[in-house]
C-alpha positions as CSV (number, residue, x, y, z in Angstrom):
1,X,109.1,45.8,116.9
2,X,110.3,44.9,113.4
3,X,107.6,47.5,112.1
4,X,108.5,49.6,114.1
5,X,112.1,49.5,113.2
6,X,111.2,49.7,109.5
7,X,109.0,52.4,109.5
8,X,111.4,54.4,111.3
9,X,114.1,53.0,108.3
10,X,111.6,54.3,106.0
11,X,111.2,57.6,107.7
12,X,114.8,58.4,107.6
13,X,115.9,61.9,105.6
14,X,117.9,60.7,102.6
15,X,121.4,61.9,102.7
16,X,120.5,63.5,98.8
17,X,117.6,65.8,100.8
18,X,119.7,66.3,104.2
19,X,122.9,67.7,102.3
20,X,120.5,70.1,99.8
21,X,118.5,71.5,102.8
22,X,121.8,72.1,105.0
23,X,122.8,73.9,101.2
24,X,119.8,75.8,101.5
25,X,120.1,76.8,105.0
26,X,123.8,78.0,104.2
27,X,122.9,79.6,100.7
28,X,120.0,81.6,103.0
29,X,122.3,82.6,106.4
30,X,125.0,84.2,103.6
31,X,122.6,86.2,102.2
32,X,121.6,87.1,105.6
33,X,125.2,88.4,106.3
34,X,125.0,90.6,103.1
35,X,121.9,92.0,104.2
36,X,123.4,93.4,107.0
37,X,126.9,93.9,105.7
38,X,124.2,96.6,103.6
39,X,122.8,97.8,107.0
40,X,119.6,96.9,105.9
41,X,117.7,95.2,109.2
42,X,117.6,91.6,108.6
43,X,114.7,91.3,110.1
44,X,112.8,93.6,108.3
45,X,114.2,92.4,105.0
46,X,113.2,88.9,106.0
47,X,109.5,89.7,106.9
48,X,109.2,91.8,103.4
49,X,110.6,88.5,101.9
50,X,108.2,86.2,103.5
51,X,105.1,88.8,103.1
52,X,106.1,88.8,99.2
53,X,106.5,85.2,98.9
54,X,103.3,83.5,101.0
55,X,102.1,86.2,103.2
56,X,99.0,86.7,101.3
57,X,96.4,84.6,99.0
58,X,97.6,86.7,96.0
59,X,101.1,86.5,96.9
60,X,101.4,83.1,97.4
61,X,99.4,82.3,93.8
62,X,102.1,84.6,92.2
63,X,104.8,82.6,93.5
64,X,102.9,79.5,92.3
65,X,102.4,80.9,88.8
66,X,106.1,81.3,89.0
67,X,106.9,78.1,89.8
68,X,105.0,76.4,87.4
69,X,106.7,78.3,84.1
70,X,110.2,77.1,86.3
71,X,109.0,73.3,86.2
72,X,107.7,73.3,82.7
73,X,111.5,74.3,81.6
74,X,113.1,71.7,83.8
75,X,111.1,69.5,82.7
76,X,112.0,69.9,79.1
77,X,115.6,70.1,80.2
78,X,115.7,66.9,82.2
79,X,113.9,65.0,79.2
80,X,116.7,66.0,77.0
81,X,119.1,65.2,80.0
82,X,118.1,61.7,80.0
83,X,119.3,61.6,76.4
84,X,122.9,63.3,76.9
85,X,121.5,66.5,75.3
86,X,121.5,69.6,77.2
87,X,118.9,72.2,75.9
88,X,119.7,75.6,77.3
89,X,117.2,77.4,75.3
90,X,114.3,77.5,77.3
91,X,114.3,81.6,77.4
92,X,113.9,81.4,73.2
93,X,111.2,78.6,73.8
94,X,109.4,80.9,76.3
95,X,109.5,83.5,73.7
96,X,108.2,81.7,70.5
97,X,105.4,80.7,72.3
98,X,104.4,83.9,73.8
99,X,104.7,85.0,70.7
100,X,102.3,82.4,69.1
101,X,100.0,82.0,71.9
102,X,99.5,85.8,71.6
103,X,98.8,85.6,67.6
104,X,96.0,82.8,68.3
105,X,94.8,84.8,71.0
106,X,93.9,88.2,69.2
107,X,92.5,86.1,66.3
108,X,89.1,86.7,66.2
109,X,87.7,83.6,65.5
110,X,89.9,81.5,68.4
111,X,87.7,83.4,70.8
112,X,84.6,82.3,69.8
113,X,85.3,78.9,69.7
114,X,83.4,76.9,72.5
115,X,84.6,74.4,75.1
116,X,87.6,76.0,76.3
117,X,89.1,75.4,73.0
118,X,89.2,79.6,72.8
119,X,92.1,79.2,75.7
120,X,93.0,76.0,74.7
121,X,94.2,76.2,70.7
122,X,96.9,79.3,71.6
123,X,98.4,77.0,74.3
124,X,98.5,74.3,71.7
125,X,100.5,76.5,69.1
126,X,102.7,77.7,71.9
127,X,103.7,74.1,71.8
128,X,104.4,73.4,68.6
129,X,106.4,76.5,68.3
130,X,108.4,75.5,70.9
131,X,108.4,71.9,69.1
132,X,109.6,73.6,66.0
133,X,112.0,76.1,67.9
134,X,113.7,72.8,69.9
135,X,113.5,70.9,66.7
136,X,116.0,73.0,64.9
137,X,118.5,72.4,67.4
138,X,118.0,69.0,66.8
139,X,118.1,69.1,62.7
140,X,121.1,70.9,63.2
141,X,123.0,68.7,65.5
142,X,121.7,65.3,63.2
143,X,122.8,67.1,60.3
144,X,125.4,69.0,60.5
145,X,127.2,67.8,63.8
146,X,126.5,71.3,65.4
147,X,126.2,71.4,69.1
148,X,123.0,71.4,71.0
149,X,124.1,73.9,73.7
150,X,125.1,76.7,71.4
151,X,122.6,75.9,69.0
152,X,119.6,76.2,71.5
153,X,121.5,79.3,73.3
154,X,121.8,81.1,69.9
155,X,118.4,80.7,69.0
156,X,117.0,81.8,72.3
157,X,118.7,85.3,71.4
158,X,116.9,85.0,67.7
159,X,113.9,84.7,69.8
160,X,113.8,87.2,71.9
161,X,115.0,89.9,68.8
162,X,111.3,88.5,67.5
163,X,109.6,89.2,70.3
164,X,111.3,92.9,70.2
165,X,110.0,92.8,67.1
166,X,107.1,91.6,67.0
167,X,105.8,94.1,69.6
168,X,107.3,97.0,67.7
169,X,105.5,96.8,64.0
170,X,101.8,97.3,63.8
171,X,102.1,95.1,60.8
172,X,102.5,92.0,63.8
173,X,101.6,92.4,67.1
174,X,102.0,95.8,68.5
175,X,98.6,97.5,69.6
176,X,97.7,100.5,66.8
177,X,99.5,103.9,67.7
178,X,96.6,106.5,68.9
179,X,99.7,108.4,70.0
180,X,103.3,109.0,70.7
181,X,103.0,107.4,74.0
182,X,101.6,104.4,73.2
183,X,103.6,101.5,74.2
184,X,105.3,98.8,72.0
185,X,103.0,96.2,73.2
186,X,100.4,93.9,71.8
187,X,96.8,94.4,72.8
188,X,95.8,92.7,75.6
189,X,93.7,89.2,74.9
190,X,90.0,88.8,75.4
191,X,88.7,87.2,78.6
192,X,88.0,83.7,76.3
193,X,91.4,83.0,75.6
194,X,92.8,83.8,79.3
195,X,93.9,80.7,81.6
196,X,90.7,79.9,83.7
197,X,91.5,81.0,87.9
198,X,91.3,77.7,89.2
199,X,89.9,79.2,92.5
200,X,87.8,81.8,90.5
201,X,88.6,84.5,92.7
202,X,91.4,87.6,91.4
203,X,92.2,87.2,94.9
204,X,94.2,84.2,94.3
205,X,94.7,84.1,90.8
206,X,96.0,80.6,90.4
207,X,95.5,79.4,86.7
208,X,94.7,76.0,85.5
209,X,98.2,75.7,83.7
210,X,99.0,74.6,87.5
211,X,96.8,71.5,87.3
212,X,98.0,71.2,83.3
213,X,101.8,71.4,84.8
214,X,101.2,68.6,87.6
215,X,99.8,66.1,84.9
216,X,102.6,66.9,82.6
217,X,105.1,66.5,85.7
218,X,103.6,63.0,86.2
219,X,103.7,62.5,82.8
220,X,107.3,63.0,82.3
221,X,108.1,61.0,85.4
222,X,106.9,58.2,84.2
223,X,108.2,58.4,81.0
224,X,111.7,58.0,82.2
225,X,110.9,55.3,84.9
226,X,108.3,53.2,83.3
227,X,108.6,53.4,79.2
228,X,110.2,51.7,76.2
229,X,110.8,55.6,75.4
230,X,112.5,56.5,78.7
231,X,114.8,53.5,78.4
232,X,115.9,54.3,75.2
233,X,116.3,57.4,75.9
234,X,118.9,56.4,78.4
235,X,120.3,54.0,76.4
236,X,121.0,56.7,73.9
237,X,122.8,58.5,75.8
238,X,124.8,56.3,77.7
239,X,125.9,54.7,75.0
240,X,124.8,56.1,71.2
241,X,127.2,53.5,69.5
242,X,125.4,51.2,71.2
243,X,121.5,52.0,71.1
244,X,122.5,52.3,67.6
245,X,123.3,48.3,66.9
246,X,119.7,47.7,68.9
247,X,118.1,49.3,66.6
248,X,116.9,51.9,67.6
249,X,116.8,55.7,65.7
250,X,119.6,57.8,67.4
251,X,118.6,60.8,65.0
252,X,114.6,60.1,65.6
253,X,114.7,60.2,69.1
254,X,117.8,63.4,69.5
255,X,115.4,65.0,67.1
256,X,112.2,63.9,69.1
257,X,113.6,64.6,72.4
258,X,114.3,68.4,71.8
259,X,111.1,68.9,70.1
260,X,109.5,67.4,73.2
261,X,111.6,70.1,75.3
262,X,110.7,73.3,73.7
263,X,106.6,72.2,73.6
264,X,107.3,72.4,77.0
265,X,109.4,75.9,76.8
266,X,106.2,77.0,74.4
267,X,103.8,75.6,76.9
268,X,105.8,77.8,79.7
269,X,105.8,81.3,77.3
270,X,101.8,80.8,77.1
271,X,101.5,80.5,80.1
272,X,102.7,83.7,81.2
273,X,100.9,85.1,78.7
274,X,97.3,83.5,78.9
275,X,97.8,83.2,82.5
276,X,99.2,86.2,84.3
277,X,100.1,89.2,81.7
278,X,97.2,89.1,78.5
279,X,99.9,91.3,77.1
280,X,103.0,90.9,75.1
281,X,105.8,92.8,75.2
282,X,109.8,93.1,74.9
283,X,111.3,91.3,77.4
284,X,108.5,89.4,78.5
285,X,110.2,86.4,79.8
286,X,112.3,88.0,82.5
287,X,114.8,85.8,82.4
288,X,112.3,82.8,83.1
289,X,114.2,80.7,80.9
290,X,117.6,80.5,82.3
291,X,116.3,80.2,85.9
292,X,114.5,77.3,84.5
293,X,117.6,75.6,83.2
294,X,119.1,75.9,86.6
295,X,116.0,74.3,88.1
296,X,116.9,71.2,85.5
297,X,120.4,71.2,86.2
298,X,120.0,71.3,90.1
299,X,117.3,68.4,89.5
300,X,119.8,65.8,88.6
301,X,117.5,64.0,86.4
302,X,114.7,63.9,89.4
303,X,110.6,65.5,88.6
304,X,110.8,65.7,92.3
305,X,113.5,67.7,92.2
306,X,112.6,69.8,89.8
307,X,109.0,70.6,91.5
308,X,111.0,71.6,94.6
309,X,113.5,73.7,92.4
310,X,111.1,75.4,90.6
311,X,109.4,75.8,93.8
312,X,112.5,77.6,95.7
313,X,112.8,79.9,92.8
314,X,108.8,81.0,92.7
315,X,109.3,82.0,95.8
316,X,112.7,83.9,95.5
317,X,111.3,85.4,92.3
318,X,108.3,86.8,94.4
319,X,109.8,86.9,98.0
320,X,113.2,88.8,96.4
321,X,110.5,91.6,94.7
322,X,109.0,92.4,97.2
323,X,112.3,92.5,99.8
324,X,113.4,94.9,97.4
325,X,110.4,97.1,97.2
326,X,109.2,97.0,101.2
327,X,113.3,96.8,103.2
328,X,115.2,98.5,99.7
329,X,116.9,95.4,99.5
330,X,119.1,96.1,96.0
331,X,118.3,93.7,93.4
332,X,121.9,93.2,92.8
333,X,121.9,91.9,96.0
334,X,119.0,89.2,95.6
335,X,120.4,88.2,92.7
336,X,123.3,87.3,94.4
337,X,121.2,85.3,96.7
338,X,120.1,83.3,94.2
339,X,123.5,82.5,92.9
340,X,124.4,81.8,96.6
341,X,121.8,79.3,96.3
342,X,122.9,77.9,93.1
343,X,126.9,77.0,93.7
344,X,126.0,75.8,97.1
345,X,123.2,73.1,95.5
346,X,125.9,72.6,93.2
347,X,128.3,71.6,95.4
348,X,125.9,70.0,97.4
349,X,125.5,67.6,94.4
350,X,129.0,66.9,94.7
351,X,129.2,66.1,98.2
352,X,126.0,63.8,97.4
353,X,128.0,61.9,94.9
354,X,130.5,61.4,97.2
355,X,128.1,60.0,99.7
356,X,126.5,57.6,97.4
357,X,129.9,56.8,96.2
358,X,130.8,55.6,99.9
359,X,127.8,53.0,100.4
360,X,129.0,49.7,100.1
């Protein structure tokens, strides 16, 4: 009977998961009202959503591929977290390593090298342009005092201008002009250099920066549970002052940790590029970024919850396309779904802390 009684203990919904589902669930049944506030049939628009999400093999991979470039940037963000450092630049991180995984990409000799290292070597100089790009934040703020948030958030519009221009002057990336309609784009990458289909089928085109962004996620998790690194981390930023009479490098390890974040922002931007688009162009990203930062805010610190953020919003991201293709659901409209989503998780992390607050 007493194991019995504790595996039912153990069973028990966590108030933390209870009060973010029932935010879900709310977030999801106002956006249902809009719907039909827009005479739109709700259940039409649902069905489109759900066909556009997981209702087919390649559906359900694009939501996947989604997800993954999500997760990469919360986990960057929540790394920094840990630290007291709040790296909102994940849509300039993205960019810098599109913009370098493309460069490796369309040099010739990368896709000749053997052993995967033809797909491999652009996703390493993705991350190290996102290293460098997340670095300078952190030079800055060591430095010269400036702040992390607008440092990061300023350079992510620097980023995206180079991106814009990289694609615009045949001099850099932009395919060569065989006429006036010939689109500011790079050319697309050769077959070498693309993200391997982990199924093998175009079908289901799930790429192996899933299984590359699970490791990484297991990684980082263990990192701030099970490290010297992860508890200094914490130490730093709970108390700088502190962490500094212990000895350890305050400037090393604000430095460090935003380095860390955009190789994971660089890792995301070749991702989408080696895995999905072979192409570069201006505006590439989407807005990738900045949902990402809102999958490591809504995480509080958690992997888990960033793997079940950046899962909601792969699925939005491909649900709310189609819904606005198949039912002419506006985009305004899912957008505002998504921020539905986003204040009521917010204030679901309130209501948490109030719950945890009440145990004795």
């Amino acid at each position: 009977m007493s194991l019995g009684l504790s595996m039912r203990i153990h069973l028990r919904p966590s108030p933390a998961l209870l009060v973010s589902a029932a935010a879900v669930l709310l977030a999801f049944g106002a956006g249902a009202v809009l719907i039909a506030l827009l005479g739109v049939p709700v259940g039409e628009a649902v069905a489109a959503f759900a066909e556009g999400a997981w209702g087919s093999p390649y559906a359900l991979a694009a939501s996947l591929n989604r997800a993954l470039v999500f997760m990469l940037v919360g986990l960057g963000f929540i790394l920094a977290e840990r630290a007291s450092l709040t790296n909102v630049g994940g849509e300039g991180q993205i960019a810098v390593g599109g913009i370098t995984a493309t460069a490796f990409a369309l040099w010739a000799p990368v896709a000749g090298l053997p052993w995967g290292l033809s797909f491999v070597v652009p996703l390493l100089g993705a991350c190290l342009a996102g290293a460098i790009w997340g670095g300078i934040a952190g030079v800055l703020k060591v430095k010269a005092g400036t702040n992390e948030v607008i440092a990061t958030l300023l350079l992510s519009f620097i980023a995206i201008w180079m991106v814009y221009g990289s694609v615009q002057s045949e001099n850099l990336l932009r395919r060569p002009m065989t006429s006036s309609a010939t689109l500011p784009e790079s050319l697309e990458i050769s077959e070498a250099t693309q993200l391997p289909l982990l199924t093998g089928d175009a079908s289901m085109p799930v790429h192996a920066g899933l299984l590359l962004g699970i490791v990484l996620a297991i990684g980082v998790a263990v990192i701030l549970r099970r490290t010297v690194l992860g508890l200094q981390l914490q130490a730093t930023g709970l108390n700088p002052r502190a962490a500094r009479r212990a000895g350890m490098s305050i400037e090393r390890l604000t430095v460090g940790v935003l380095c860390a974040a955009g190789a994971f922002g660089g890792l995301a931007g070749a991702c989408m590029l080696q895995g999905e688009q072979y192409t570069l162009k201006a505006g590439f990203s989407s807005g990738y970024g900045f949902d990402g930062l809102v999958v490591g805010l809504l995480a509080r610190g958690s992997v888990p919850g960033v793997i079940a953020g950046a899962l909601l919003f792969g699925f939005l991201r491909s649900g709310g396309i189609n819904m606005e293709m198949v039912a002419q659901v506006p985009t305004a409209l899912v957008v505002v779904i998504q921020g539905l989503i986003i204040v009521t998780l917010a204030g679901a992390a309130l209501g948490i802390q109030r719950l945890e607050a009440r145990k004795p």
